[in-house]
Backbone of each chain as ProteinMPNN parsed JSONL, in Angstrom:
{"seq_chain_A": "XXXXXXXXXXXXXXXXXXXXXXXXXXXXXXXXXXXXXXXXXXXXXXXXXXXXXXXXXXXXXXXXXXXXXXXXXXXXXXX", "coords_chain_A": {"N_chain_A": [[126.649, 98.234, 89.593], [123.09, 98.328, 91.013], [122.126, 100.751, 93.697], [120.479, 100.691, 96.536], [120.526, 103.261, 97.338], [120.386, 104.773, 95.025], [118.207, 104.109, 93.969], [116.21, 105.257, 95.374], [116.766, 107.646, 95.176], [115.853, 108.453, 92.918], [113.079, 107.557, 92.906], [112.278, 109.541, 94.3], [113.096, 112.156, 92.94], [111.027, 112.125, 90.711], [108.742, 111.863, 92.279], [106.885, 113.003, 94.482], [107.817, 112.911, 98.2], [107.036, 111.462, 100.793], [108.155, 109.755, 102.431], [110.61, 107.876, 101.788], [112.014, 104.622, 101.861], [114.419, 102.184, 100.86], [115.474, 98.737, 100.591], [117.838, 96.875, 99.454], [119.692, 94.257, 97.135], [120.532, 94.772, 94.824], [119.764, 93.113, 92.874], [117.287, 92.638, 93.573], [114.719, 94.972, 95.635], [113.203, 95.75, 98.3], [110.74, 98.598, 98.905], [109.874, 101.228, 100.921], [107.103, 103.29, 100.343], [105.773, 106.535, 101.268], [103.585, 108.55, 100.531], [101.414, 111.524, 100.006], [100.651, 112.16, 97.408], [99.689, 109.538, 96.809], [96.746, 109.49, 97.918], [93.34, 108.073, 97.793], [93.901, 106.927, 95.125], [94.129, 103.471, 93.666], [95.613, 100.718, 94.92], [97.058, 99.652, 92.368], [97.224, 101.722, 90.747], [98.716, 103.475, 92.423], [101.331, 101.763, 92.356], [101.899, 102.499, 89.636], [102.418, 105.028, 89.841], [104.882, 104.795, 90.765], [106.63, 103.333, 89.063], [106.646, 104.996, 87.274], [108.008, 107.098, 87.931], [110.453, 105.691, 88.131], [110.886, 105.061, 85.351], [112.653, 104.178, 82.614], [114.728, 103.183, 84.404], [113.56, 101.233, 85.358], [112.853, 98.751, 83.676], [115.368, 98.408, 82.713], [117.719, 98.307, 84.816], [116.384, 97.242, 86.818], [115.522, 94.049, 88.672], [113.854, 93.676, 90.103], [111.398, 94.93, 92.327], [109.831, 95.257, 95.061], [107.388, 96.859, 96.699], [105.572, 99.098, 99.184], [102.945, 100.613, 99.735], [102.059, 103.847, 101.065], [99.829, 106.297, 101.918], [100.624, 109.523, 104.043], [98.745, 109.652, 106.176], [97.55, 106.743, 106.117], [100.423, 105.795, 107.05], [100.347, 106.515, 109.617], [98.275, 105.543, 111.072], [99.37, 103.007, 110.833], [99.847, 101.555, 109.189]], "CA_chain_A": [[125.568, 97.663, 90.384], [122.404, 99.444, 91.254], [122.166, 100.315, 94.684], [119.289, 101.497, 96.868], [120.503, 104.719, 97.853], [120.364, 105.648, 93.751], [116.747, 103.508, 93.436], [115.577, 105.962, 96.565], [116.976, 108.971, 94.631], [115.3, 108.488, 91.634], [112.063, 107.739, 93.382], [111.935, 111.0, 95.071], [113.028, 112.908, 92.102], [109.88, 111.586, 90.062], [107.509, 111.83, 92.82], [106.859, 113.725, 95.782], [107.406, 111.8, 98.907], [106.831, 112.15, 102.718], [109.254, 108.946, 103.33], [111.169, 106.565, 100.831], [113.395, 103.658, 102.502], [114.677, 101.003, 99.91], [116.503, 98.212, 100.816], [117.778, 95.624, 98.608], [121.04, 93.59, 97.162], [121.587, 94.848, 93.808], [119.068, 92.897, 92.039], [115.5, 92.619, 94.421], [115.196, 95.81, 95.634], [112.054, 96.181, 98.671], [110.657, 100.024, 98.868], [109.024, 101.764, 101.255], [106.97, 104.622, 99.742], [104.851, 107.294, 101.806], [103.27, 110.051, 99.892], [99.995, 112.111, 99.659], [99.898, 111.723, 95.901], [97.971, 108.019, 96.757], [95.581, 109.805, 97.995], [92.534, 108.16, 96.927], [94.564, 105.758, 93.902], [94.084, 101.911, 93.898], [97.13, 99.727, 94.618], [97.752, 99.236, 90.88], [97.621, 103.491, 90.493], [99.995, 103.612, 93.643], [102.697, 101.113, 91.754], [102.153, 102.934, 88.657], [103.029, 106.118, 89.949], [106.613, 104.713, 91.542], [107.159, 103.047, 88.121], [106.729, 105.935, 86.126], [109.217, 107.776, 88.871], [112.243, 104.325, 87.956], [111.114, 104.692, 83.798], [113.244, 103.088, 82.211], [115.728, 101.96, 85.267], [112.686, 99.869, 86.144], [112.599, 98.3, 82.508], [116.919, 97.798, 82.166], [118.019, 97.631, 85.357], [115.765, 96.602, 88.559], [114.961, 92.902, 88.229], [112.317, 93.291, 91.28], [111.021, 95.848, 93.416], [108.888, 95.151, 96.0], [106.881, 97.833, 97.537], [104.782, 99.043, 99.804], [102.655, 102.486, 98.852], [100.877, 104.088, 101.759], [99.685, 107.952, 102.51], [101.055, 110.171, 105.249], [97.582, 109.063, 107.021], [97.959, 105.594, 106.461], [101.381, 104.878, 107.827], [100.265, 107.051, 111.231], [97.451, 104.533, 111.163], [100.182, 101.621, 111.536], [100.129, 101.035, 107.512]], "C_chain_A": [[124.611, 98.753, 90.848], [122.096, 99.314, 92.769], [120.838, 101.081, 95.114], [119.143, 102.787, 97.114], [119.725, 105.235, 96.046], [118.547, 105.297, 93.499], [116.052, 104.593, 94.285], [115.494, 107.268, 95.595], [115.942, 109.088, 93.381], [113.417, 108.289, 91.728], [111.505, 109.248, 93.928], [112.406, 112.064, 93.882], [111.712, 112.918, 90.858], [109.065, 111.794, 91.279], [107.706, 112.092, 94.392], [106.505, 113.066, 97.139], [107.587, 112.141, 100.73], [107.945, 111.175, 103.551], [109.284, 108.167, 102.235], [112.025, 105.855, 101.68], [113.338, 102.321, 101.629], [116.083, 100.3, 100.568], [116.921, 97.045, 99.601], [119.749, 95.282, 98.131], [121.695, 93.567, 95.749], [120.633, 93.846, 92.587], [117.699, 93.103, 92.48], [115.934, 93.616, 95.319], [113.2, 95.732, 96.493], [112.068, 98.281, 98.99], [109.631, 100.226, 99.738], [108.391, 103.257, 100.946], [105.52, 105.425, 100.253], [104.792, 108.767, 100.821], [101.932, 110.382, 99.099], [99.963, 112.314, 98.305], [98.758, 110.435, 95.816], [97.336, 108.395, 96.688], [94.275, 109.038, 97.172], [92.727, 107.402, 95.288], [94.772, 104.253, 94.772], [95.438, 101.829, 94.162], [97.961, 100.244, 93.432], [98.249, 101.049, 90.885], [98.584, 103.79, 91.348], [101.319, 102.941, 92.689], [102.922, 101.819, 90.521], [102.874, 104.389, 88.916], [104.691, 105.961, 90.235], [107.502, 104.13, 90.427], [107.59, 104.028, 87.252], [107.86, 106.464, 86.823], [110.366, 107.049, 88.446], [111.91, 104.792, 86.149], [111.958, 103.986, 83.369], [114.655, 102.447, 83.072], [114.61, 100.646, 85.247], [113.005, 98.589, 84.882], [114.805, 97.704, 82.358], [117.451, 97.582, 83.497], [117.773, 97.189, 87.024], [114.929, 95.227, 87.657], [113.885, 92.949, 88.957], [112.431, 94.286, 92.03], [109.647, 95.63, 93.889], [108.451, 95.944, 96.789], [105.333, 97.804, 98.079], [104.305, 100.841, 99.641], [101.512, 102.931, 100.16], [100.891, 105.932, 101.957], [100.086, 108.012, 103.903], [99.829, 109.607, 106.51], [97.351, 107.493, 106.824], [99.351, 105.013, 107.123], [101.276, 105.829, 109.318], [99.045, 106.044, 111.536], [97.655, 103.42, 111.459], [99.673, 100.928, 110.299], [99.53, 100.034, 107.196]], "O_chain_A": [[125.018, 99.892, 91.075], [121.844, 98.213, 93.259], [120.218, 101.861, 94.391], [118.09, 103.425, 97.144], [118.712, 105.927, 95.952], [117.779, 106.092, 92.958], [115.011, 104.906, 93.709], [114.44, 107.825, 95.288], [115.332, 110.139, 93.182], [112.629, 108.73, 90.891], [110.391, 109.764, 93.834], [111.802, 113.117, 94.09], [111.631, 113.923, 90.151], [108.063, 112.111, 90.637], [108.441, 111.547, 95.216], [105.36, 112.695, 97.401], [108.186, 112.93, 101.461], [108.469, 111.394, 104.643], [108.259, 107.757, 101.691], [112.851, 106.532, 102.291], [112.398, 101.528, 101.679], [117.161, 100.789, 100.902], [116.034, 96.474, 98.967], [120.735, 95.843, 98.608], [122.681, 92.942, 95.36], [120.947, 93.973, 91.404], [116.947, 93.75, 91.751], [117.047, 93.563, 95.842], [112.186, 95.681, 95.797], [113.04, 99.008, 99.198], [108.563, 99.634, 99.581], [109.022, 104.275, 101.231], [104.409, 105.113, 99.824], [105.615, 109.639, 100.543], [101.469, 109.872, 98.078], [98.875, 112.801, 97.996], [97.684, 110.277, 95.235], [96.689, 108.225, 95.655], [94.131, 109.33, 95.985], [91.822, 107.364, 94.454], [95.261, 103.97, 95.865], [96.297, 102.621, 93.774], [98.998, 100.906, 93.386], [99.401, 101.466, 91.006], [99.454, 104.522, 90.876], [102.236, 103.694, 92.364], [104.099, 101.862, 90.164], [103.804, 104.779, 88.21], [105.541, 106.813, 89.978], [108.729, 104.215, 90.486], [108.632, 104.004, 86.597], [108.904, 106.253, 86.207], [111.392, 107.723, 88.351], [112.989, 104.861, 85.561], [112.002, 102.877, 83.902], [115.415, 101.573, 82.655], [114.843, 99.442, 85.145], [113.398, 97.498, 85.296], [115.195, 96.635, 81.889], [117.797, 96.402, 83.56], [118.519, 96.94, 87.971], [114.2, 95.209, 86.666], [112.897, 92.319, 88.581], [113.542, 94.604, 92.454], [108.596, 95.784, 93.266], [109.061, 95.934, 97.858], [104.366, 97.101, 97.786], [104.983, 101.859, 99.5], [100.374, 102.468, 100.233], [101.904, 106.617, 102.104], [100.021, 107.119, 104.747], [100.185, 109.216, 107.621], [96.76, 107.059, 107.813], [99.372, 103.903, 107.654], [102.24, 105.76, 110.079], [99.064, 105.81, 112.745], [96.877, 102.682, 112.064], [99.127, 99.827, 110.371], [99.647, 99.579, 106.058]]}, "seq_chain_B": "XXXXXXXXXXXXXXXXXXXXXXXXXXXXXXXXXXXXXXXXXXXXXXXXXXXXXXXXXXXXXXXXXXXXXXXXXXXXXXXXXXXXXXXXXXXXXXXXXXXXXXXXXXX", "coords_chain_B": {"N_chain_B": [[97.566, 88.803, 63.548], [98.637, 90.616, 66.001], [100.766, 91.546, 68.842], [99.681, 93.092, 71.557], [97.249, 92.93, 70.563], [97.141, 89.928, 70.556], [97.465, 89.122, 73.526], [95.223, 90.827, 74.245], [93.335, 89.064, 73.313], [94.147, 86.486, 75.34], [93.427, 87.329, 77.914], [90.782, 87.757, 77.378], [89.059, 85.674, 76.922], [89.433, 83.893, 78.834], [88.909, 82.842, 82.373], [90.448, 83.249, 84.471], [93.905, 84.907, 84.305], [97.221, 84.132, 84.68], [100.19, 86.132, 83.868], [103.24, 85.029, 84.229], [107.197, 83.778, 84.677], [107.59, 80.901, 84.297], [106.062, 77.742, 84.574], [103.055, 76.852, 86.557], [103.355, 74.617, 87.389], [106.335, 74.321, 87.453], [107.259, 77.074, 88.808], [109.975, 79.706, 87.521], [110.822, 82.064, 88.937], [110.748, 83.706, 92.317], [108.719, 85.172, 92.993], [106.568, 84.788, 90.954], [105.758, 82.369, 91.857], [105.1, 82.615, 94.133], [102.529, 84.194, 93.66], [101.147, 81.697, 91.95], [100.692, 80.065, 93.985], [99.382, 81.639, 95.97], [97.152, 82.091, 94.244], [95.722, 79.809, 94.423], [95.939, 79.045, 96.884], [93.364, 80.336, 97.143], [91.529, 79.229, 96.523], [91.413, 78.702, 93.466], [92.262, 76.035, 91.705], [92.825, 75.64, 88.988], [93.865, 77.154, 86.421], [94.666, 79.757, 83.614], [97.606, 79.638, 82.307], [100.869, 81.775, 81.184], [103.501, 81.539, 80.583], [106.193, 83.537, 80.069], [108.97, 83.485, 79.32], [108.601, 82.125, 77.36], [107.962, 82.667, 75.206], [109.034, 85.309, 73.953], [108.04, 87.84, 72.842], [105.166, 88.336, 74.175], [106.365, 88.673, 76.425], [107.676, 91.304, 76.309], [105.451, 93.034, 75.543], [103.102, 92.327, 76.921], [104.143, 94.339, 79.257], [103.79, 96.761, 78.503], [101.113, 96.486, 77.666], [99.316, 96.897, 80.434], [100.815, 99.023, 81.559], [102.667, 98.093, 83.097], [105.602, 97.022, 84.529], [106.097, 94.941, 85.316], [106.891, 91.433, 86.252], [104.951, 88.831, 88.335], [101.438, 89.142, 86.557], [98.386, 89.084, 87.255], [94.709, 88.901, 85.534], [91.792, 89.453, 85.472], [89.031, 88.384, 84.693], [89.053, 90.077, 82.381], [90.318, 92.114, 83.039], [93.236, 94.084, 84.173], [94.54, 92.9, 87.633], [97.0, 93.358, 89.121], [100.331, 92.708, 90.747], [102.933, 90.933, 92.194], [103.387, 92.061, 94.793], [100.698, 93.503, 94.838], [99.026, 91.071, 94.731], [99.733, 90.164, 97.288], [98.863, 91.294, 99.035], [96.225, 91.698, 98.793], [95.3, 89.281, 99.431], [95.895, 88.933, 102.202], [94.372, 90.893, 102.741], [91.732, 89.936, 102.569], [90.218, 90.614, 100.152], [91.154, 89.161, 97.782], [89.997, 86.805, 97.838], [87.197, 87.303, 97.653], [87.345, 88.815, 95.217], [87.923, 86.27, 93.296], [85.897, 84.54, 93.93], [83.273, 84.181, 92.456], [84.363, 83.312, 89.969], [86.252, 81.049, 90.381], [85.405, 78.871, 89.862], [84.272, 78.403, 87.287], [87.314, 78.403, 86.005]], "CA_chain_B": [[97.417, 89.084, 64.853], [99.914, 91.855, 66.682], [101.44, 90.919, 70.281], [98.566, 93.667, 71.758], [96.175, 91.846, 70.471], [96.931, 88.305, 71.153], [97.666, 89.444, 75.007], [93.716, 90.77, 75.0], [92.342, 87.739, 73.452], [94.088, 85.796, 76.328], [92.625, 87.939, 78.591], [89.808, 87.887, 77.209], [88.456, 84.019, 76.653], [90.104, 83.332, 80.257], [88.21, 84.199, 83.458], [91.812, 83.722, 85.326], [94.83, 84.606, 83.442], [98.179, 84.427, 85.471], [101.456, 85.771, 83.362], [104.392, 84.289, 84.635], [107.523, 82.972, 84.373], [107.571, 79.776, 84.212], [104.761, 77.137, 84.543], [102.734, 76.501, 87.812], [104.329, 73.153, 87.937], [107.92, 74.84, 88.065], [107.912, 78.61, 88.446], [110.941, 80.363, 87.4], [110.598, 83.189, 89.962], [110.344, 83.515, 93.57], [107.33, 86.429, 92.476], [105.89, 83.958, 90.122], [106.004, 80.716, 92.283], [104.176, 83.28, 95.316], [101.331, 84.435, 93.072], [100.601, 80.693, 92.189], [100.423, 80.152, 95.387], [98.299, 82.557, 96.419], [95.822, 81.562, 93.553], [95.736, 78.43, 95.148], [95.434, 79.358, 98.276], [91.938, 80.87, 97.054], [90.749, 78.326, 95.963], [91.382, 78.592, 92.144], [92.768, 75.255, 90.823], [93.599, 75.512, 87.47], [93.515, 78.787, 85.799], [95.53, 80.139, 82.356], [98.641, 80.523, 82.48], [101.028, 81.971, 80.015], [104.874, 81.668, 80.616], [106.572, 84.635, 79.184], [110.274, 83.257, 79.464], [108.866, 80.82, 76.148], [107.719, 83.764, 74.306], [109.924, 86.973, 74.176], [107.165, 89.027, 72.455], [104.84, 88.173, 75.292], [107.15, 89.425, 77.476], [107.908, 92.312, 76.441], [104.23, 93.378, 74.889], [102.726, 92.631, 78.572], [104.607, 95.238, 80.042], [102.573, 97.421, 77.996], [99.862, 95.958, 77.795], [98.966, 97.13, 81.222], [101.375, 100.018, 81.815], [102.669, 97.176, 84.392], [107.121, 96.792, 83.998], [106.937, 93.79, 85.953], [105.732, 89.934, 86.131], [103.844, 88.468, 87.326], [100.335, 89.994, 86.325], [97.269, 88.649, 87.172], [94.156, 89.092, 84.659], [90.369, 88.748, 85.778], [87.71, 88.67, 83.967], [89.953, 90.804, 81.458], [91.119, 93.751, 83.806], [94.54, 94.157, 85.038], [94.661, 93.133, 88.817], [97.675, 93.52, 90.105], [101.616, 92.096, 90.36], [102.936, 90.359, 93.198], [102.763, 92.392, 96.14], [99.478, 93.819, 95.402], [97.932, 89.916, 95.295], [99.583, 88.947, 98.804], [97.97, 92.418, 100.318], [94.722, 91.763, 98.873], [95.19, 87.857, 99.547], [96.097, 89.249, 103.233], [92.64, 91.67, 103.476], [90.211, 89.026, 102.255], [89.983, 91.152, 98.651], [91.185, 88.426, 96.449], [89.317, 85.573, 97.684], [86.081, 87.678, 97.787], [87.109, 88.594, 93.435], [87.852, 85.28, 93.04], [84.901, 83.488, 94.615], [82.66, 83.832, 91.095], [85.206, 82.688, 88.809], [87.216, 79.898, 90.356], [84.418, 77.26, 89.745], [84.418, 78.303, 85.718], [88.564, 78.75, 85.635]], "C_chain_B": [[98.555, 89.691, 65.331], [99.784, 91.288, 68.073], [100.248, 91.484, 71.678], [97.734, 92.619, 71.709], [95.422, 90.286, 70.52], [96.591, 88.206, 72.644], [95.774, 89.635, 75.427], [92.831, 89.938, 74.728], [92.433, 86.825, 73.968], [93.58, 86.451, 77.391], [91.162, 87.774, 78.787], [88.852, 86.179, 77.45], [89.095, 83.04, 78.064], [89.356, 83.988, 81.06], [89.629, 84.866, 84.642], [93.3, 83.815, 84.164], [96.044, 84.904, 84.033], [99.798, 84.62, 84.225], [102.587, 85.883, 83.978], [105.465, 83.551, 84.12], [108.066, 81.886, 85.017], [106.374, 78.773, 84.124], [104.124, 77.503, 86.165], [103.263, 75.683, 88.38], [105.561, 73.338, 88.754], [107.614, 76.401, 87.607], [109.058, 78.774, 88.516], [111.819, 80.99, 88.505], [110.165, 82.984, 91.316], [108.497, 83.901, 93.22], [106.39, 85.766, 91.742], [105.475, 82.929, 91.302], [104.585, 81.724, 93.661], [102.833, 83.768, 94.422], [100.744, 83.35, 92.511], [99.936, 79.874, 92.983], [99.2, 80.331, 96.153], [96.675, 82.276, 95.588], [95.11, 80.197, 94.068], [95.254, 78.63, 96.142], [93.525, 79.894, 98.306], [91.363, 79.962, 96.388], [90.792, 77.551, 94.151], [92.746, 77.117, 91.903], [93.833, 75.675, 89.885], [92.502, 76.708, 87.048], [94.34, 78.72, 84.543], [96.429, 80.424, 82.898], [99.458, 80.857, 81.564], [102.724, 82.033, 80.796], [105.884, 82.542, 79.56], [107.966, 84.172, 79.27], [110.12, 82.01, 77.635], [108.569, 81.805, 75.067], [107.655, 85.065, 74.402], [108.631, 88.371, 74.01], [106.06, 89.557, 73.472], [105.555, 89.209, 76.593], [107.523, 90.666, 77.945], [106.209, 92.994, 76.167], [103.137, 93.355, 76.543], [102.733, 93.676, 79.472], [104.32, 96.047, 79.75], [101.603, 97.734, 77.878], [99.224, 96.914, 78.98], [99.836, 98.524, 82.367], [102.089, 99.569, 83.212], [104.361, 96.667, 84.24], [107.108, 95.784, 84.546], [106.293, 92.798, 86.049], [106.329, 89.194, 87.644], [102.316, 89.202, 87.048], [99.376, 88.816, 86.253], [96.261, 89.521, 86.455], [92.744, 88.287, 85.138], [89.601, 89.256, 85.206], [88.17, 90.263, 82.32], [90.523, 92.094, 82.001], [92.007, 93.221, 84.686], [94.255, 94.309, 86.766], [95.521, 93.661, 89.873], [99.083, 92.259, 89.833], [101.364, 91.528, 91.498], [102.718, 90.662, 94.846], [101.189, 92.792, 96.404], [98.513, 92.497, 95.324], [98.169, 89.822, 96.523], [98.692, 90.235, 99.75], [96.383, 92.457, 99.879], [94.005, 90.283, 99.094], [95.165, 88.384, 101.457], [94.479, 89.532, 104.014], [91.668, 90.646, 103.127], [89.734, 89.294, 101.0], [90.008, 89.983, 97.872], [90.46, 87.398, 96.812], [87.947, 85.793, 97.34], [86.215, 87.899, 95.505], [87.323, 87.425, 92.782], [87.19, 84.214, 93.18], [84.084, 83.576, 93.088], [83.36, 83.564, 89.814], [85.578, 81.502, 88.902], [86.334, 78.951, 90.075], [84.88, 77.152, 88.151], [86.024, 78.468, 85.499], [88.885, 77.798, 85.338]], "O_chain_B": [[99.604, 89.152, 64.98], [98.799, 90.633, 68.414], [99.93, 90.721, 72.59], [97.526, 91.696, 72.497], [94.312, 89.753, 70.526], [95.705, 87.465, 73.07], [95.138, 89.056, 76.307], [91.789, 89.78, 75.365], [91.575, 85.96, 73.792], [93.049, 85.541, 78.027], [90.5, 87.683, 79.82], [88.031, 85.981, 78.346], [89.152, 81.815, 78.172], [89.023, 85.167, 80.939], [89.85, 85.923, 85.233], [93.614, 82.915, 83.384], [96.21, 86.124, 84.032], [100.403, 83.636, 83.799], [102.934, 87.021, 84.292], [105.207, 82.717, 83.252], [108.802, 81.868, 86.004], [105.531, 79.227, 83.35], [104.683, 78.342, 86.872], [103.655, 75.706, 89.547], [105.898, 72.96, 89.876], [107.685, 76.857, 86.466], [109.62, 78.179, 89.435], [112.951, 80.702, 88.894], [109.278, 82.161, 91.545], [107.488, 83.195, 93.216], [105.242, 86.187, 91.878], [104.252, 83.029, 91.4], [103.429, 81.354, 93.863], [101.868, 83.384, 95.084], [99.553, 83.611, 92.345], [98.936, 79.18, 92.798], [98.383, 79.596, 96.707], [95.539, 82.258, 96.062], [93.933, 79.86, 93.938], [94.064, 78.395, 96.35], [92.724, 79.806, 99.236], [90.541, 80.284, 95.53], [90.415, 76.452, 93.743], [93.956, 77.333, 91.959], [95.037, 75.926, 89.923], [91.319, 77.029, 87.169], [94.787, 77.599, 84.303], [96.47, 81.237, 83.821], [99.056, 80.279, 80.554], [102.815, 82.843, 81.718], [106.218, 82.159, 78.438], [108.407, 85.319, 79.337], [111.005, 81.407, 77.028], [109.067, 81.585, 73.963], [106.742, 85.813, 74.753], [108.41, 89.372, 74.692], [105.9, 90.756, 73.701], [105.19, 90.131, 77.323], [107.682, 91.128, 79.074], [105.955, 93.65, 77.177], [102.599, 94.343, 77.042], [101.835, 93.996, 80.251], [104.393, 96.819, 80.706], [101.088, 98.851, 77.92], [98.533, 97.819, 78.512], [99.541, 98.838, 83.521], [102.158, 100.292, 84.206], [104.345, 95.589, 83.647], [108.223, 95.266, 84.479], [105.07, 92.92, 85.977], [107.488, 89.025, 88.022], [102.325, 90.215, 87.748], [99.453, 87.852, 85.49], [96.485, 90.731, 86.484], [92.55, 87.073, 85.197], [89.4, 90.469, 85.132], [87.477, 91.031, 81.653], [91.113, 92.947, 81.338], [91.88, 92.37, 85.566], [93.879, 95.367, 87.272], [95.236, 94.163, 90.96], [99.023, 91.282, 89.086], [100.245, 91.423, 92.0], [102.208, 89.996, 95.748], [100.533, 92.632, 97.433], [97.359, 92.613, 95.736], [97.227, 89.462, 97.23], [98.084, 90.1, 100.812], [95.507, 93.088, 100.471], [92.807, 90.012, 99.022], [94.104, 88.036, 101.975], [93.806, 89.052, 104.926], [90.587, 90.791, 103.699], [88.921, 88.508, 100.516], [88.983, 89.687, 97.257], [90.12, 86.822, 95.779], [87.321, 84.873, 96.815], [85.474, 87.348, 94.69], [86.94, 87.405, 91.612], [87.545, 83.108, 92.771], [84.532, 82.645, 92.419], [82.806, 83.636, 88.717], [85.452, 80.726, 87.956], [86.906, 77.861, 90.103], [85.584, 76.245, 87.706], [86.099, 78.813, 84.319], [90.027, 77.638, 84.908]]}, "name": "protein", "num_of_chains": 2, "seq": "XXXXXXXXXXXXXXXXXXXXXXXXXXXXXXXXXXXXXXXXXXXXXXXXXXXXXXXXXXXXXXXXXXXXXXXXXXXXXXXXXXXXXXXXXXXXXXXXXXXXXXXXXXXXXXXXXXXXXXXXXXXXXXXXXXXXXXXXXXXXXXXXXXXXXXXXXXXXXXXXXXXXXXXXXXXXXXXXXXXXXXXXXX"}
């Protein structure tokens, strides 16, 4: 079973992060992901970056991840 | 015709193109069933939709398509918008009703 601690790990080894917190139950899997890479990237460029970080877990085994992508200056902003 | 290329001539000849699985009628998916929803909620009726659970190639060729691993994917005016969380946060700010106000009449 995939759990969040490993979905967290694998986020932060792919991509440089100021705060990851994933919760989820083994199939739907929400993420919180702070990190000055957004900077300045749409939404879509924000999810793409956290995908490329899961590669192919995202693709075999996360059925859903639900996140939320904000910069170090957006979540002191109250996200 | 290659799986690519079917994907951008639904894109294309659609002003809304929602892929999902299941129908609108009965979505599949929580993620699906909430981005119907949400189209709705803006006003858009009846839009395209394409149920990728009836055609594998679809399914997988999508996820490509748009460098996007996950459904559902909305499709306006032929550019990749966005999955499920990023419609309800731009359904949230006022974004999607404002890109969806010159389409939904012709969808």
């Amino acid at each position: 079973m995939v759990t969040p601690e490993s979905i967290e790990a694998s986020i932060r080894a792919g991509l440089p992060c100021e705060r990851v917190e994933v919760v989820g139950d083994g199939q739907h899997f929400q993420a919180l992901v702070v990190s000055a890479a957004f900077a300045g990237k749409s939404r879509v460029q924000r999810h793409q970056l956290v995908y490329a970080a899961l590669g192919e877990r995202m693709r075999e085994e996360v059925h859903a991840l639900s996140m939320k992508t904000l910069t170090p200056e957006e979540l002191a902003a109250g996200g | 015709m290659d799986t690519q290329q079917r994907i951008k001539a639904q894109v294309e000849s659609n002003p809304v193109v929602l892929y999902m699985k299941g129908t609108p009628q009965m979505p599949q998916c929580g993620f699906s069933a909430m981005a119907v929803q949400v189209l709705q909620a803006c006003g858009v009726g009846s839009f395209a939709s394409v149920n990728v659970l009836a055609d594998p190639e679809i399914r997988q060729g999508i996820k490509e398509f748009a460098n996007w691993p996950t459904i559902p994917q909305l499709y306006v005016n032929g550019e990749f918008v966005g999955g499920a969380d990023i419609l309800r946060e731009m359904y949230q700010s006022g974004e999607l009703q404002k890109l969806l106000e010159p389409v939904k009449q012709q969808a």
